[in-house]
Legacy VTK file of the C-alpha trace (Angstrom):
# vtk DataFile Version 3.0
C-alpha trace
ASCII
DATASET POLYDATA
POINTS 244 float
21.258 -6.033 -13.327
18.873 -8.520 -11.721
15.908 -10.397 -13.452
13.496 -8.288 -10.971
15.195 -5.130 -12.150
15.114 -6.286 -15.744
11.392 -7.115 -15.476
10.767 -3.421 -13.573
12.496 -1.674 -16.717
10.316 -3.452 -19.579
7.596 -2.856 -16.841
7.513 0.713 -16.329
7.667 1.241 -20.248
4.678 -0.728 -21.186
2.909 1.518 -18.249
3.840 4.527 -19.847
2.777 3.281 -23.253
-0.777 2.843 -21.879
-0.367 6.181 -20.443
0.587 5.922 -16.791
3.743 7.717 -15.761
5.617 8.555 -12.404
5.723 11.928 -10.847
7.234 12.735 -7.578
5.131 15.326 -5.650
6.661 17.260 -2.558
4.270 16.978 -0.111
6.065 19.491 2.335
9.830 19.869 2.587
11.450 16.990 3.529
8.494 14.218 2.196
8.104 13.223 -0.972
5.876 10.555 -2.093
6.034 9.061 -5.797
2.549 8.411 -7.814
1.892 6.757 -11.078
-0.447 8.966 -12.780
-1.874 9.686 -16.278
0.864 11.376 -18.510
-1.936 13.650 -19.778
-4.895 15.603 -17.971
-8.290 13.732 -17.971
-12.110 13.608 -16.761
-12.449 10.087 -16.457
-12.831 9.147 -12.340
-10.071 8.703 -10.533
-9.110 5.508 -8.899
-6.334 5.377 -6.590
-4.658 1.572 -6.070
-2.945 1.119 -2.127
-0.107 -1.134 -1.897
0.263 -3.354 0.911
3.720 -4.144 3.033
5.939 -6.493 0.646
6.098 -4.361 -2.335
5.665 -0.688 -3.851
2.422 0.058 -5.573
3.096 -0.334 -9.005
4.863 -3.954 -8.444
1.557 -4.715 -6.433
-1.393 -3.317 -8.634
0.420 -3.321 -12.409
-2.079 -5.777 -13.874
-5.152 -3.652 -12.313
-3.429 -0.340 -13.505
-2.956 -1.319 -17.448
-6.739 -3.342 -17.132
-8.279 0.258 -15.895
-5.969 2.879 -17.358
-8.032 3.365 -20.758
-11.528 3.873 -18.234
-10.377 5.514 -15.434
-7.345 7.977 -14.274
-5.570 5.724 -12.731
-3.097 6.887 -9.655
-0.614 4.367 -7.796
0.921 6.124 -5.300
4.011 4.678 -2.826
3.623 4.791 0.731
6.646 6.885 3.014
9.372 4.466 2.923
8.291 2.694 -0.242
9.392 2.682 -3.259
10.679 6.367 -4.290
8.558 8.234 -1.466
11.052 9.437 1.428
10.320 11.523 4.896
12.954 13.221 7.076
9.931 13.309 9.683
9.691 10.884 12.607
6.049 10.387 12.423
5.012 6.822 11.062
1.318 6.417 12.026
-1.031 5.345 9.138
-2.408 8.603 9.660
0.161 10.144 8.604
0.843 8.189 5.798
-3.238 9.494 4.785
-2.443 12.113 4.809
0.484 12.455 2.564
-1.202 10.414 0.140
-4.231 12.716 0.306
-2.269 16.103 0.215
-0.404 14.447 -2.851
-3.363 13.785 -4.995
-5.264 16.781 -4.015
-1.867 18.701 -5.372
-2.112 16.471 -8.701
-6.073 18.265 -8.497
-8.049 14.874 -7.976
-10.853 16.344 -6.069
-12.778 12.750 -6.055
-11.642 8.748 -5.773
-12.254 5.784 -5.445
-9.646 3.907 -3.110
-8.660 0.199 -3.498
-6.518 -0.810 -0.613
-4.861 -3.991 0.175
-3.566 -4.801 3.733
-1.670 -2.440 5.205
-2.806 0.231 2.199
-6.804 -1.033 2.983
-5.945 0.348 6.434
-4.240 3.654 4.760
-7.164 3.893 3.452
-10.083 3.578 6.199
-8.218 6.405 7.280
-8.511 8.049 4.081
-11.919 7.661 4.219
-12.369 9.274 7.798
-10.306 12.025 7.712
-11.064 13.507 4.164
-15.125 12.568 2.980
-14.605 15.097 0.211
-11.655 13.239 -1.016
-12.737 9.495 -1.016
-16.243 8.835 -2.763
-15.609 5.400 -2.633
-13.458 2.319 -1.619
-12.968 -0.895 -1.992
-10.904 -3.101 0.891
-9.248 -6.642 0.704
-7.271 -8.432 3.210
-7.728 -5.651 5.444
-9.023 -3.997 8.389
-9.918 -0.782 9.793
-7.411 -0.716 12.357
-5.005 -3.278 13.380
-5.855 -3.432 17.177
-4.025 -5.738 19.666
-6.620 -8.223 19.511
-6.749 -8.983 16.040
-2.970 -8.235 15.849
-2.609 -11.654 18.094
-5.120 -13.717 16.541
-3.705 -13.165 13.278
-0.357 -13.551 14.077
-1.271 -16.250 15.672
-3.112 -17.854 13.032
0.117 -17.176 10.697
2.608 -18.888 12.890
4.389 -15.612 13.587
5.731 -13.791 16.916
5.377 -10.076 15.477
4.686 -8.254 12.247
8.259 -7.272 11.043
8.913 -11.473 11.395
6.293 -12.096 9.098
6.556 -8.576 6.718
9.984 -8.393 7.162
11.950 -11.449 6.569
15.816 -11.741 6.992
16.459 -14.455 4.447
15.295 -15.796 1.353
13.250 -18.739 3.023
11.645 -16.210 4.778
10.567 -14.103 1.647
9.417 -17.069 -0.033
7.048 -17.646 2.767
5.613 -14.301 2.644
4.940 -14.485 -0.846
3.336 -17.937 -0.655
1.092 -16.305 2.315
0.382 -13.170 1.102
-0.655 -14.173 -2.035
-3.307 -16.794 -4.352
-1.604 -19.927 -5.737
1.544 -17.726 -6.829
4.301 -19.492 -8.552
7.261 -20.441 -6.681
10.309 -18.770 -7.921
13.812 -19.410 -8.576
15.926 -18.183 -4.837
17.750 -15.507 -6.778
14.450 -14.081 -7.387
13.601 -13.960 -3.610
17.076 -12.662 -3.411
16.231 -9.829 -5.074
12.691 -9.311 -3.423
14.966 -9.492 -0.244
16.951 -6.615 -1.069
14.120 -4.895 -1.414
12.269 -4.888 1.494
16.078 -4.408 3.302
15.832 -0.843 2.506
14.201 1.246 5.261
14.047 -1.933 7.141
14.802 0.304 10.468
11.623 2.532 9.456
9.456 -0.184 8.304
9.793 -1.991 11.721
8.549 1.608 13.139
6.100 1.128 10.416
4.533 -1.629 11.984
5.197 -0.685 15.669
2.732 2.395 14.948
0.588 0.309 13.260
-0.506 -1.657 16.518
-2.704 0.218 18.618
-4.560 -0.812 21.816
-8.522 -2.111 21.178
-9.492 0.918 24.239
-8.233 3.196 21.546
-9.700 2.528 18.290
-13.746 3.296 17.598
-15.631 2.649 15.003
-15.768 5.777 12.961
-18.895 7.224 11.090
-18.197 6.650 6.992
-20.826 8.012 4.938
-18.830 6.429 1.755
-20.340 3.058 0.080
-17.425 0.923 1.672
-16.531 -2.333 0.244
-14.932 -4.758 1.774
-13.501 -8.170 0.935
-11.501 -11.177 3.527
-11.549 -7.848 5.881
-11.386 -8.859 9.124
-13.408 -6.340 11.486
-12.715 -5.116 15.260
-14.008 -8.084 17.655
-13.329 -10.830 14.571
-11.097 -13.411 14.840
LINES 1 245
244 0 1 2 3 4 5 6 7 8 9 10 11 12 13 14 15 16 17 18 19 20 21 22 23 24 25 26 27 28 29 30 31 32 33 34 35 36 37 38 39 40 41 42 43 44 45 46 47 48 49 50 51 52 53 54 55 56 57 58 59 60 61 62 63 64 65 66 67 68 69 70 71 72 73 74 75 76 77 78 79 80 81 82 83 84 85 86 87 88 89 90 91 92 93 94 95 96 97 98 99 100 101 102 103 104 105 106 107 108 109 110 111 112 113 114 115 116 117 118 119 120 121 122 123 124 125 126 127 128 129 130 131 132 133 134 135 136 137 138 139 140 141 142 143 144 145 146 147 148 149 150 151 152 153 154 155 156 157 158 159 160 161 162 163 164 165 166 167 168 169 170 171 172 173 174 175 176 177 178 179 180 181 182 183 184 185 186 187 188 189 190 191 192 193 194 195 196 197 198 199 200 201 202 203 204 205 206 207 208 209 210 211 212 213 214 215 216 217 218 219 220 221 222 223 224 225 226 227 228 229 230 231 232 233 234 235 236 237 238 239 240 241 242 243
């Protein structure tokens, strides 16, 4: 068993010590998307933590999970293709991956939350926001942006050094995951290779749907218009149709 693993095991305990617990939730037959939720029913607002690309949402938001947990009903949910959530459906849009997150909580009876979205989950949840006002109250965005249109899709790819998204998100080698993690994150410590190893194995499975992840993700700037949220909308580094 690898360190990663190791560290996932001793992980997922001390979350369910602080009360946070996994629970797969059949969305419709066929999809199934995996939250973390609290092991026992609650009152205290719901807050609901969106990964980004590189890793499931418990690997990306543990520290904010365990801070909040004893406040808030905290809910960490995996995106299609993440972690333990699965599809046998051919749709990969970010609406659709809204919507499974929103059918999911709405079936664990969250009838309000506030969203916290990172990247590609900030985007997941713009949408959020849009298609289901009842749902989200609130959210909070970093590193984000409301849709990833072609324009800002090349300056930011250009700004990274990068020819496409699964080249950047979706590295082939351990040099390559090491630069992801350097760029994707604050003044992270560099780890031993056999860590990035791991990390590598990771983001290998469903590497044929991610890259139809990100092809879906892309969308022309004629398309995309700036919707109507009546939500108090935070947003942080969020880069903005017409930015560069």
């Amino acid at each position: 068993m690898g360190l990663l693993k190791i560290y996932k095991f001793f992980l997922h305990g001390v979350l369910k010590l602080a009360g946070i617990s996994p629970k797969k939730i059949e969305i419709q037959p066929g999809t199934v998307v995996n939250f973390w939720v609290p092991t026992q029913t609650t009152t205290k607002p719901a807050v609901v933590f969106l990964h980004g690309f590189a890793f499931d949402g418990i690997l990306t938001w543990q520290f904010q999970a365990l801070a909040l947990a004893k406040h808030y009903s905290v809910y960490v949910p995996d995106f299609v293709f993440f972690g333990d959530s699965i599809t046998d459906k051919s749709e990969r849009s970010v609406e659709f991956q809204a919507e499974c997150i929103a059918k999911g909580l709405k079936k664990l009876g969250v009838q309000k939350c506030t969203l916290v979205g990172f990247s590609y989950g900030g985007m997941v949840g713009f949408k959020m926001a849009e298609i289901y006002p009842e749902l989200v109250h609130s959210m909070v965005a970093t590193c984000s942006t409301m849709a990833l249109t072609e324009s800002i899709s090349k300056a930011r790819l250009h700004r990274l050094g990068f020819n496409s998204w699964p080249d950047f998100l979706l590295p082939d080698s351990v040099q390559g995951v090491e630069t992801l993690v350097q760029l994707a994150s604050h003044s992270f410590p560099k780890f031993p290779n056999f860590i990035y190893k791991e990390i590598l194995e990771g983001i290998c499975k469903y590497r044929r749907e991610k890259v139809e992840l990100l092809k879906a993700l892309v969308i022309s700037d004629e398309e995309f218009t700036v919707p109507s949220y009546h939500q108090k909308l935070v947003a942080e580094d969020t880069c903005f149709v017409g930015e560069e």
